[in-house]
N, C-alpha and C positions, 0 to 999 in steps of 0.2 A: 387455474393457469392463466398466463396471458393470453392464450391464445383462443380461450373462452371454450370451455369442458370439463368433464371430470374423470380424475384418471384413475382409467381399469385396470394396468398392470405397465408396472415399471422397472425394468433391467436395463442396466450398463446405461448404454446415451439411449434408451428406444422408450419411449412413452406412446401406449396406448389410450387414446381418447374415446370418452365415449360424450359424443357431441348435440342426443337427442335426437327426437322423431324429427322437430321440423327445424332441422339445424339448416340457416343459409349461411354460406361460406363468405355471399357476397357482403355480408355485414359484420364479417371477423374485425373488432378491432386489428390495425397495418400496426406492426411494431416498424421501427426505420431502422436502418440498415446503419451502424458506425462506421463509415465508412474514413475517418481521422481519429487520430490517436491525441488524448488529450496530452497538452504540456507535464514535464514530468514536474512534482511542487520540487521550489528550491526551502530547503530546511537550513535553520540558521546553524553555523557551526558549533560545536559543544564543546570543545577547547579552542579556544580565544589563539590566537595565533600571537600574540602581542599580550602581556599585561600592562593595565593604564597607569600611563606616563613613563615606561620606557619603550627603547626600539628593539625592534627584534633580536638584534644580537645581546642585548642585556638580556631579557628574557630566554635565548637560550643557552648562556652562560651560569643564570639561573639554575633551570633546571638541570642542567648537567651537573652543579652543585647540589644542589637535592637529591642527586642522584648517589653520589658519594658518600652521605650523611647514614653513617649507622643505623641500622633499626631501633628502635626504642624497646621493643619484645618481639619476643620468636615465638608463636607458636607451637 
């Protein structure tokens, strides 16, 4: 474990350690406290908002025509 032991029984959130005869606490590797939440990542968008080389109102004139186009098969 991080907290430098080996564990003799484990239920729910409770971990019992067993930390040896000359276990000193005062040399416990300090884990640090997160005390800041990291930035959330920005992900690139997956539908293009725009196809290249028209403006937006073309492209959703578009697809609103592709929308109305027959299926080719039905499952």
């Amino acid at each position: 474990e991080k907290t430098g032991g080996l564990i003799i029984h484990k239920q729910g959130g409770v971990l019992i350690l067993y930390r040896g005869r000359y276990y000193n606490p005062k040399k416990r590797p300090a884990i640090p406290l997160m005390l800041w939440k990291p930035h959330e990542p920005v992900y690139p968008r997956l539908i293009k908002t725009t196809i290249d080389g028209l403006t937006i109102e073309e492209t959703k004139e578009m697809r609103k025509a592709g929308l109305k186009v027959p299926p080719l098969t039905k499952l």
